[in-house]
N, C-alpha and C positions, 0 to 999 in steps of 0.2 A: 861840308861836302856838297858837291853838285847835284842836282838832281838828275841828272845826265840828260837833260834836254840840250841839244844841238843846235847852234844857230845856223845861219844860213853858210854851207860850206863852201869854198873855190869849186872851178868846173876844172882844174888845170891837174888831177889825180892823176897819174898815168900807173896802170896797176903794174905794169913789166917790169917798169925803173922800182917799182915798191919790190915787188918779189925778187929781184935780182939784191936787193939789197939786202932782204929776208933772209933768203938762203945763205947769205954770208954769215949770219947771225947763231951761233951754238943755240940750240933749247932742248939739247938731249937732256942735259942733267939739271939745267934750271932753267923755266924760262922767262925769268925776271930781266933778261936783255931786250927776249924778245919783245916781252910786253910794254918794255919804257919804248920802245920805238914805234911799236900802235900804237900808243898813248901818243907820242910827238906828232903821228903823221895824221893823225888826225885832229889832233890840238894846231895843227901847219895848216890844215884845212877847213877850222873854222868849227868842227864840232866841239862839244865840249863832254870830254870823255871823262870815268869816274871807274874805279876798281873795289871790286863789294870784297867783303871780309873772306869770299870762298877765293879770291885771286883773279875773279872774270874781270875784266873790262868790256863796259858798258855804255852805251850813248843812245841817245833817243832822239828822232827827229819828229815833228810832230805838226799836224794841218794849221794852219795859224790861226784858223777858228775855230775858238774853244768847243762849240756845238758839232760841229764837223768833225775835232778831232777826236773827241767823246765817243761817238757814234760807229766808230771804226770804220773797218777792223785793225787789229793791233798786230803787225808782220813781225816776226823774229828772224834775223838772219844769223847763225850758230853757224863756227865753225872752232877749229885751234890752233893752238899756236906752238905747242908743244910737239917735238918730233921722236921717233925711236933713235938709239948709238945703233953703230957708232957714228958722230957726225961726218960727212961727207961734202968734201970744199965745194963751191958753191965757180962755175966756169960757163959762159955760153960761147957754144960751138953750133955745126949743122950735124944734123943727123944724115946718112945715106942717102936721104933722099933729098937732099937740100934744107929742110924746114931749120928754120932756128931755133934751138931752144936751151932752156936754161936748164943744167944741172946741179945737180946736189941733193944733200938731205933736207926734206919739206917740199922740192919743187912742186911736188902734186902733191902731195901729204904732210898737211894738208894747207899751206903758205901759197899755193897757186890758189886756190880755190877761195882763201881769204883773202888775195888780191881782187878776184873780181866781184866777191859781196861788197866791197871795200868800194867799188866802182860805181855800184850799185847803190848805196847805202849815202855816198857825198854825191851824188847826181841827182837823186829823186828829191823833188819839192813837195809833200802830201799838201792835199786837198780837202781829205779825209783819211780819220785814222789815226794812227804812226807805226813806223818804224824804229825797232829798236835793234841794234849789231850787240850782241853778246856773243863774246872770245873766250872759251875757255882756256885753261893752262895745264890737264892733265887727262886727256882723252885718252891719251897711248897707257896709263895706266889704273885709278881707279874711278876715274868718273867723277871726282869728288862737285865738282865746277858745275857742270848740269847736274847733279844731282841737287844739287843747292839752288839752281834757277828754277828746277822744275815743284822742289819740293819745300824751298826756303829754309831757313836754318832760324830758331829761336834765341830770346837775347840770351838765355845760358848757355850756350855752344860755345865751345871755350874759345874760337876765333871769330866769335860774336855772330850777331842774327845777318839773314841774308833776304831780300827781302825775293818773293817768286817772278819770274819777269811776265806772267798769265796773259800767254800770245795766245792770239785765235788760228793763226799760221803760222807754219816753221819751214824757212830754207836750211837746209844741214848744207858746209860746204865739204865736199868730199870727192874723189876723181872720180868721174862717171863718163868723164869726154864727151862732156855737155847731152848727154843722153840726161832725163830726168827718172830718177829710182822711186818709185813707192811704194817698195816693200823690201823686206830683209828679213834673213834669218836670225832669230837669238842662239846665243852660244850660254849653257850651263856648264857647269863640271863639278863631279862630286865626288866620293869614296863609298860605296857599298861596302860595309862589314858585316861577315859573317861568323854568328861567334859556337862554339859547344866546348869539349869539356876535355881537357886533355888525360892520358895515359898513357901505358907503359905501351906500347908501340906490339908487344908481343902479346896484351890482350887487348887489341883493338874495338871489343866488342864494350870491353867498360867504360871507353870514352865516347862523345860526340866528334868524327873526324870535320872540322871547318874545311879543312881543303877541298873533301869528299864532295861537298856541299857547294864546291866550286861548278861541279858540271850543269847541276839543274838550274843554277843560276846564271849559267851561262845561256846557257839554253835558254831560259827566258826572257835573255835580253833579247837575245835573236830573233825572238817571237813579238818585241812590246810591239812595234809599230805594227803588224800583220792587220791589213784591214782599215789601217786608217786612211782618212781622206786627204788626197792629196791638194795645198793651197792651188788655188787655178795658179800662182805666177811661181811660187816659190818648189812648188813641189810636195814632195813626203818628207815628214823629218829623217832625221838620220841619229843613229846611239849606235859608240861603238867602244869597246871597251879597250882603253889602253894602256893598261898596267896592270899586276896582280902577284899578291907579295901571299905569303902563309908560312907558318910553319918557322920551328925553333930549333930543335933540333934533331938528328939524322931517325932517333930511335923513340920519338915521341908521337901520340898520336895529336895532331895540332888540334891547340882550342880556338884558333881566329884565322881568317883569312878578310884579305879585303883587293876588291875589284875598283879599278878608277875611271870614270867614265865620262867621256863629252858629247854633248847634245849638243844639235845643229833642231832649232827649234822650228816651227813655224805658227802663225797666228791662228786659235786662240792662247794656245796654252801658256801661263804661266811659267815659273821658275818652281811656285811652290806647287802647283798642282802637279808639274813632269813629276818633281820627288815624289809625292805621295802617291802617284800613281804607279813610279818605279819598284816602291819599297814594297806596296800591296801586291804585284806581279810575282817580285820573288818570293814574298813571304809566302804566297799560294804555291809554289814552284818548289819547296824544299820540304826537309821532313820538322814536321814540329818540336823537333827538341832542339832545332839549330834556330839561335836568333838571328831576328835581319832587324839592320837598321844603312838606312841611304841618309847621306850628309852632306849636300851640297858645299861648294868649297866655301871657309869666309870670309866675307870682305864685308867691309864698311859701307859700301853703296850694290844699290841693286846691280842684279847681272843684266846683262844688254840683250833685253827679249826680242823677240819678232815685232815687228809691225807692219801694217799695210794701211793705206788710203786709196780712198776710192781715185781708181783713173780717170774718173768722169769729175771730179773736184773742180771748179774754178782754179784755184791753186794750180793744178797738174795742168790745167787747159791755158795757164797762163804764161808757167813755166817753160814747156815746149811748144808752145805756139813762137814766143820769143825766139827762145833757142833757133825753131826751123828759120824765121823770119831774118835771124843775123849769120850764122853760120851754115843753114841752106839744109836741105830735105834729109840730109842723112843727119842732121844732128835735133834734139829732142825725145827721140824714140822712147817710151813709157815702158820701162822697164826695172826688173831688180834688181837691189845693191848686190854687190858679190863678195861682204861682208859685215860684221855683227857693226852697229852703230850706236851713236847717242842720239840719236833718231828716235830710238824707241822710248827715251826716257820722255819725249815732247809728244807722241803718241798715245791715245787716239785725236788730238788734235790736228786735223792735217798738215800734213807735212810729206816736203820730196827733200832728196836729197840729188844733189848737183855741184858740179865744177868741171874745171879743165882736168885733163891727163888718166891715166891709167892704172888700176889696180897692176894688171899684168897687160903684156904684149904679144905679141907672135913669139920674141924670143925668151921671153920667161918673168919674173917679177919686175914690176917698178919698185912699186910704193913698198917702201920698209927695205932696198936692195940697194948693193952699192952702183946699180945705174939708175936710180930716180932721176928722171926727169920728167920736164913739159916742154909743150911746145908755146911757141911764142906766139903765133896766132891763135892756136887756143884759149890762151888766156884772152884773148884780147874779143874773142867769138864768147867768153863765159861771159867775161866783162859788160861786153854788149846787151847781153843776154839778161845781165842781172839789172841793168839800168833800165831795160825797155820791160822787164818785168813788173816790176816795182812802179814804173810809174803806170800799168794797165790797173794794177794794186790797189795806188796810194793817190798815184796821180789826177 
């Protein structure tokens, strides 16, 4: 296996001809296409890329002096490669307003935005430090890929050890329209069950009714955030309850009910600390003969918490200094993603999150819609952005 050290790559990358070729590429249901063709296009340009046992592809370019590259710092540029269905064909046309740009499934989401790390990543020569591009292949659904860069996987893990990629820096690529993001909200989800004791419906009095036990709990939810403080960038979190099942049948007093619930997080909080703090709210909030128990949903990797880095970071100051310096005063702007990321999993190590195109528009969704696109000088203003960043960086 390689160690994914990268040699000296061509200058002749053009990230548009890459993403116009991307977006023709299916990676809804696998993206074992897409991945042999970042592998080719950058094995075409001289890096020498290598795929760890979680399915990332990885390369690393590094200062040619061993002391210098020692000394860092060690950049990671994360993005994926993986898109949501249904796939959507891949065509460039003008939009209304003349701009060019390329459509499909991935344009922005996020295949635009790994065109121009991409740009970035075969451009920069380090000095000092290195550069490492890790690609995950399953961001749209459990994270397995960062989860495994950021936390490494043991040699008994039945698709073997992985080893941690331990960046000092993290660029996320993601649509931000070359705005740079450093901070975002975490998303939970769990089930609240409330349990007591059923009976005959006509002596209500011998059972514990769970449904009954719906109101106070409600009510508490409504109450959890009252008083907290709001992140300066992100806001107040948000809990709102969207489901709620009880009860068996018409003439029974019901022994269980359960409430389903998504949190819109903000930093510091946890995953584990929201539940324990949720389950302690209700269990204060109802009568003591109805049990509480809060069950966050399960899945095999962490949920995608909050994070934030400081604005005033080198990283951030490097980032949109770039950005303003290639695509001009309205682009850079230091602000929040406007959703959950694998940002958080590379977090509290600084890190922004950046790329071409748009979550949403004026007229309503891109990314994840069957009108995703970008634009064509966008990418080519990230692109810029990522090269001259990198080399303030590395260079």
């Amino acid at each position: 296996m390689s160690d994914g050290t990268a040699a000296s790559p061509a200058a002749d990358f053009d990230p548009v001809d890459f993403l116009a070729d991307a977006v023709q590429i299916e990676s809804h249901e696998s993206p074992d296409a897409m991945r042999e063709y970042l592998l080719e296009t950058l094995s075409d340009h001289g890096a020498e890329p290598w795929v760890d046992n979680a399915g990332n592809v990885r390369a690393t370019r590094c200062a040619a002096d061993a002391s210098a590259a020692a000394q860092g710092p060690h950049l990671v540029c994360n993005t994926h490669i993986d898109t949501v269905p249904p796939h959507v064909d891949c065509r460039r046309d003008t939009d209304d307003e003349g701009n060019e740009v390329v459509r499909g499934r991935g344009a922005c989401d996020a295949k635009g935005p790994l065109a121009a790390l991409l740009a970035g990543f075969l451009a920069v020569e380090p000095t000092r430090g290195r550069v490492t591009l890790a690609v995950t292949s399953d961001e749209e659904t459990l994270s397995t890929g960062a989860d495994a860069l950021v936390r490494g996987r043991e040699d008994d893990h039945p698709d073997g050890p992985v080893a941690p990629v331990d960046g000092d820096l993290f660029i996320v690529g993601e649509p931000t329209d070359c705005d740079v993001c450093v901070a975002a909200r975490g998303r939970f989800e769990g089930t609240l069950t409330l349990t007591g004791s059923a009976a005959h419906a006509a002596e209500p009095d011998s059972g514990v009714n769970a449904v009954a036990a719906l109101e106070p709990a409600l009510a508490a939810i409504r109450r959890f955030d009252d008083g907290a403080e709001a992140h300066p960038m992100l806001g107040e979190p948000t809990l709102v309850a969207t489901g709620a099942t009880g009860g068996e049948a018409t003439n029974q007093v019901p022994a269980s009910a359960t409430i389903t619930l998504d949190r819109r997080s903000v930093p510091p909080e946890t995953a584990e600390g929201f539940r324990a703090s949720l389950e302690a709210a209700v269990r204060e909030a109802v009568a003591d003969d109805v049990g509480v128990a809060f069950d966050l949903t399960a899945r095999p990797t962490p949920f995608l918490e909050a994070f934030d880095t400081d604005p005033d970071h080198p990283l951030v100051a490097a980032v949109s200094g770039a950005a303003s310096a290639v695509g001009g005063t309205a682009d850079g702007e230091v602000r929040p993603f406007g959703a959950a990321t694998e940002a958080s999993y590379f977090s509290p190590a600084p890190t922004v999150v950046f790329g071409p195109g748009h979550l949403a528009d004026e007229a309503g969704a891109v990314a994840h819609s069957e009108r995703e696109y970008v634009r064509v000088d966008r990418v080519r203003d990230a692109a810029g952005t990522a090269r001259r960043a990198l080399d303030e960086l590395l260079g």
